[in-house]
N, C-alpha and C positions, 0 to 999 in steps of 0.2 A: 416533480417538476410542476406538474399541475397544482399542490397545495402553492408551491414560490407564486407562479401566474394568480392565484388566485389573493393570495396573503402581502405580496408583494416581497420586498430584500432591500435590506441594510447594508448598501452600497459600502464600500473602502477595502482595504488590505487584510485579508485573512490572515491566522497565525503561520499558513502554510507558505506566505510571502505572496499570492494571488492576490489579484487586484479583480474583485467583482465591482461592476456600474450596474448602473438601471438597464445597459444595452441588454444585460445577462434575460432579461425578463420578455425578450423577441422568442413569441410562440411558433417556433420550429416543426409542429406537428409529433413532438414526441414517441416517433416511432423507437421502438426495442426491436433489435435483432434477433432470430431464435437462439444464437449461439452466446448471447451476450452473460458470460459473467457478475452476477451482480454482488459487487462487492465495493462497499464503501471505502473511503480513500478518509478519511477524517480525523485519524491525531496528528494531533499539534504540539503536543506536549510528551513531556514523558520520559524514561531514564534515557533514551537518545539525545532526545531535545538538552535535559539539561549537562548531562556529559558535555555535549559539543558547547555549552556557554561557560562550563569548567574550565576548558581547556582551549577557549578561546580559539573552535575550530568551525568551518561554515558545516552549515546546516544543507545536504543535500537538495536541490530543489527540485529533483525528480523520483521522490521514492515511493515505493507504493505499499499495499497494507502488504502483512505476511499472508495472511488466506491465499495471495494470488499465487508464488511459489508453493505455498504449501498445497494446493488444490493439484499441481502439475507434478510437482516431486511425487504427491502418493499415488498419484494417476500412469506415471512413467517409468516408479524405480520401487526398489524393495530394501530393508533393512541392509549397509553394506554396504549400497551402491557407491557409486563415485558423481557427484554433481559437481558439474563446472558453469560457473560464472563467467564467463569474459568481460564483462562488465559490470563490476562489484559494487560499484555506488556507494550507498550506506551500509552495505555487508547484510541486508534482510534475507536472501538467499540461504547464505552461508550458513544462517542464525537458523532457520526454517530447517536449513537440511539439519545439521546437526540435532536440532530436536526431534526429528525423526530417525533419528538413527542412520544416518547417512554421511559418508565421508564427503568431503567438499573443497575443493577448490576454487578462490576467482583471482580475479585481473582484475585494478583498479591502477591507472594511467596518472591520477590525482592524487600527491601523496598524501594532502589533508582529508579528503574521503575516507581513503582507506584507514585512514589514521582515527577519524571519527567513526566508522562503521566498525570499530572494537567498543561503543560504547555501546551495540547491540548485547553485546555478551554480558554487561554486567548488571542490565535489569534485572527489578525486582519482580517484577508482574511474569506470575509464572505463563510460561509457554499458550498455554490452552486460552488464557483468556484474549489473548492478541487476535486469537482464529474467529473469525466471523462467519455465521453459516452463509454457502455460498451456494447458490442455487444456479441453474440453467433450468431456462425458459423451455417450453416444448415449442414446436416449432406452429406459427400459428396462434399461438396462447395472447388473446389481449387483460390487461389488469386494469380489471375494473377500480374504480372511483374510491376511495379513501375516507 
């Protein structure tokens, strides 16, 4: 955040369907939580993306990276388990658990989601490269200057 304030941003419509303005550039004091997660949210693209323009299915507009399941699945469960989704989305749960080895169930209310959240399955980009290391902060810990 501090390089954006500092470098400035290229206002309009991200591939993600977000609309950033110059408002995006109001210095908030950038505080970080101790418990915060940090994991990027940034493809745009990719064997989802173009599946769902295959088959002429929308594009999730709330999905998040795999790291963030995958962080909580191996945090919560062992080879086996049973993860449920009640809320399936783009099916990246689903996608996350089975790559660890885990059984999986969700619920998707949307039948064109759940319809497009099978074109998780048929990426090419194997499993490990989607995972982003994913750190917690120590509590207290400020990040110095870049």
């Amino acid at each position: 955040m501090k390089r954006v304030l500092k470098n400035g941003i290229k206002s309009g419509v991200r591939p993600s369907g977000h609309e950033v303005t110059q408002n995006f550039l109001k210095n908030n004091g950038g505080s970080i939580p101790h418990n915060l997660l940090a994991i990027a949210n940034t493809e745009s693209n990719g064997a989802y993306f173009d599946y769902c323009k295959k088959y002429d299915l929308p594009i999730h507009p709330a999905r998040f990276p795999a790291s963030l399941p995958d962080y909580f699945i191996r945090f919560l469960t062992k080879k086996g388990d049973l993860v449920v989704d009640p809320f399936g989305g783009s099916s990246v749960t689903g996608y996350v658990a089975e790559n660890l080895g885990r059984n999986w169930r969700t619920i998707e209310k949307d039948l064109n989601y759940a319809l497009s959240g099978r074109g998780r399955f048929l990426e090419k980009k194997p499993y490990k490269s989607l995972i982003s290391k994913y750190e917690i902060a120590s509590p207290g810990t400020f990040f110095p200057d870049d």
